[in-house]
C-alpha positions as CSV (number, residue, x, y, z in Angstrom):
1,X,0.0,0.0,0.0
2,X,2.8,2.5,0.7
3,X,4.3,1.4,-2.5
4,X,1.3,3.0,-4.3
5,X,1.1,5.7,-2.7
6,X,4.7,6.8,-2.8
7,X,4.5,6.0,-7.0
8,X,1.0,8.1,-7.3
9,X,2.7,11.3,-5.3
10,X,5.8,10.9,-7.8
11,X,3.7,10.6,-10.3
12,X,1.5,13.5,-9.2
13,X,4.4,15.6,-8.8
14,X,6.8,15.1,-11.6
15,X,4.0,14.7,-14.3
16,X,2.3,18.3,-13.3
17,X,6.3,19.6,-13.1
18,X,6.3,18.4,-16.9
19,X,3.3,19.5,-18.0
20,X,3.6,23.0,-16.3
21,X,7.2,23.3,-17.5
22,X,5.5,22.1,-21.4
23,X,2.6,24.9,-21.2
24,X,5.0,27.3,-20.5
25,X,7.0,26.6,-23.3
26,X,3.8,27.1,-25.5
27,X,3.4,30.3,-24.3
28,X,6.8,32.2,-25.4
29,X,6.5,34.7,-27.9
30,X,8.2,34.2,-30.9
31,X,11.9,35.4,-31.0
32,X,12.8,39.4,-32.1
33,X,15.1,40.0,-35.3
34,X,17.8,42.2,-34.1
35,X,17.8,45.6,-35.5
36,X,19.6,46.3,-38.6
37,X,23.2,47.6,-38.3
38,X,24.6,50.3,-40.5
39,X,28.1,50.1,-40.3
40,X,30.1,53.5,-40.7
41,X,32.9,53.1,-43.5
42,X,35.8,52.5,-40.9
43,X,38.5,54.0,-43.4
44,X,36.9,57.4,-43.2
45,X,37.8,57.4,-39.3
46,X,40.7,58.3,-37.1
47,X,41.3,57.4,-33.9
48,X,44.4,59.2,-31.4
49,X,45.4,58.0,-28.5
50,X,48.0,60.1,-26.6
51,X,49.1,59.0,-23.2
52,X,50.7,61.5,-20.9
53,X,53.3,59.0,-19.2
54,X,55.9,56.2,-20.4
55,X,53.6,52.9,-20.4
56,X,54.4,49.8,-19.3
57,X,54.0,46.2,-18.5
58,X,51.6,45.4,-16.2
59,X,53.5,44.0,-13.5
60,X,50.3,42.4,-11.7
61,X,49.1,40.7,-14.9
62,X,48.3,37.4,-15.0
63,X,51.1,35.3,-17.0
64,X,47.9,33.0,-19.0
65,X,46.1,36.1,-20.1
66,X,47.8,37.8,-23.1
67,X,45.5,41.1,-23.0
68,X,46.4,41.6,-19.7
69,X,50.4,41.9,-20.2
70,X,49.7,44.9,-23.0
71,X,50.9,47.9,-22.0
72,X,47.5,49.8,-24.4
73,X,44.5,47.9,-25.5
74,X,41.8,50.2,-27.3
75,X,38.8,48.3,-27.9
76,X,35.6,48.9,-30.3
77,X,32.5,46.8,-28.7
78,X,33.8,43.2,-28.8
79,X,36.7,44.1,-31.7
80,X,40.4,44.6,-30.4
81,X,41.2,47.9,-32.4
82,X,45.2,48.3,-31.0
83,X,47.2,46.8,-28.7
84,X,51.2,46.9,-28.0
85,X,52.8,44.6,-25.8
86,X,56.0,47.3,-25.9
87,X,56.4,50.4,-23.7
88,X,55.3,53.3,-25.6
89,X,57.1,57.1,-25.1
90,X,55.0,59.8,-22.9
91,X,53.4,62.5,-25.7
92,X,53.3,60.1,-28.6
93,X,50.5,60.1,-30.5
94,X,49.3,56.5,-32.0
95,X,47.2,57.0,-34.5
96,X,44.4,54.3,-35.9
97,X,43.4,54.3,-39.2
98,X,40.7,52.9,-40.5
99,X,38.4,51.8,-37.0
100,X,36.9,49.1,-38.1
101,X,33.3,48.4,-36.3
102,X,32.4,51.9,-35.5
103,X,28.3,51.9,-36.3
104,X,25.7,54.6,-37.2
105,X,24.1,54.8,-33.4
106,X,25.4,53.8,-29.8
107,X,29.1,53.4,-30.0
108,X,31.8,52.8,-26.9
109,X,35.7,52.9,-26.9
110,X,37.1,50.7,-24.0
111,X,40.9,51.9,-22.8
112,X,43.5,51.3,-20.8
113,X,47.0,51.7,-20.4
114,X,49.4,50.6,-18.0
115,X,51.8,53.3,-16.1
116,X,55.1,51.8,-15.0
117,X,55.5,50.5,-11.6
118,X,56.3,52.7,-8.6
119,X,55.3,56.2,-10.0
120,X,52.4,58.1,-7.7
121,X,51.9,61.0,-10.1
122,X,48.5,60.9,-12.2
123,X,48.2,60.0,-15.3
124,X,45.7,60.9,-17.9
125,X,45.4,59.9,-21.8
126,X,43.5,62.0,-24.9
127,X,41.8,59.6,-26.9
128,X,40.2,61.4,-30.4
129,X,38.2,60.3,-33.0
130,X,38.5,62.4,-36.2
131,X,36.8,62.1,-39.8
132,X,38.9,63.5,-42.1
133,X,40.7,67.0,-40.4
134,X,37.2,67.2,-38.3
135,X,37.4,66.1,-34.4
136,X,34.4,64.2,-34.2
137,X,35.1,63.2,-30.1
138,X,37.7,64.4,-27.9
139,X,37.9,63.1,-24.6
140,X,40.7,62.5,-21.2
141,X,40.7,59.4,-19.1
142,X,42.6,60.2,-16.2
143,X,43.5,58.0,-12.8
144,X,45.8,59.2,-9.6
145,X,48.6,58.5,-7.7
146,X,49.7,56.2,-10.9
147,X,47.2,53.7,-11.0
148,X,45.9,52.1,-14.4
149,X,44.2,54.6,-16.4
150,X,41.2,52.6,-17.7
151,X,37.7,53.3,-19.0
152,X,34.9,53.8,-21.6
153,X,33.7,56.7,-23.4
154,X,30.2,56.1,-25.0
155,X,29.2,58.4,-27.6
156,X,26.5,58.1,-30.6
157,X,27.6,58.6,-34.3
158,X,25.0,60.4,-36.4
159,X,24.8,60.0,-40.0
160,X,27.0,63.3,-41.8
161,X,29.9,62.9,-39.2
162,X,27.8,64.3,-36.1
163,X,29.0,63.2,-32.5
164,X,26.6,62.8,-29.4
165,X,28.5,62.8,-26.5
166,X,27.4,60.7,-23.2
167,X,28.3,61.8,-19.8
């Protein structure tokens, strides 16, 4: 007798899990198409990026990670734009040409670089994006007492070249 009843409570319980977890599924709406994505021709874009400090190899980094040794990584959304694994001078300007992955709409620039160990000054680097002569976004990422400047800067890319800046 206890053998029935322990079968008819599983039974109970696991079938109306099942059928539950079933009409659910019946009732999901259909999935969305994402929204089309007008790439902006990457060749008619420049982006500087001017540190003002000697970088330098991240002493802390882990040794399995290679984007974590770099002493600059700029990134575009999910798209490595540049990246040097070598110290670069204080005042030099690298320039990028042609961004590839900048879109028409929401945009964002990841950055960081990597001040050499034992300085407590602060640091600060200009990043710009220009089309043709014309400084489309001009911003400073700073951090003190010579930790790693790093951060994003949002902005939204209009159709003729026009900037909108987020705060």
């Amino acid at each position: 007798m206890r053998f029935v009843l322990v079968a008819a409570i599983w039974v109970v319980l696991v079938g109306g899990l099942s059928l539950y977890s079933y009409r659910r599924d019946l009732q999901k709406p259909p999935p969305v198409a994402g929204a089309a994505v007008n790439e902006a021709p990457g060749e008619a874009y420049t982006l500087e990026v001017t540190p003002s400090f000697a970088t330098a190899a991240d002493p802390f980094a882990l040794r399995g990670d290679p984007s974590d040794a770099a002493t600059v990584v700029v990134r575009l959304a999910d798209r490595e734009l540049y990246r040097s694994d070598k110290p670069l001078p204080a005042g030099v300007t690298q320039s990028l040409n042609p961004v590839p992955g900048l879109v028409f709409g929401h945009n964002e620039i990841y950055l960081k670089a990597v001040p050499p160990q034992g300085e407590s000054t602060d640091h600060a680097v200009r990043v710009r994006l220009l089309q043709g002569g014309r400084v489309l976004l001009e911003r400073t990422l700073s951090a003190k007492n010579g930790a790693v400047v790093a951060g994003t800067l949002p902005f939204e890319l209009r159709g003729a070249g026009e900037v909108k800046h987020e705060r």
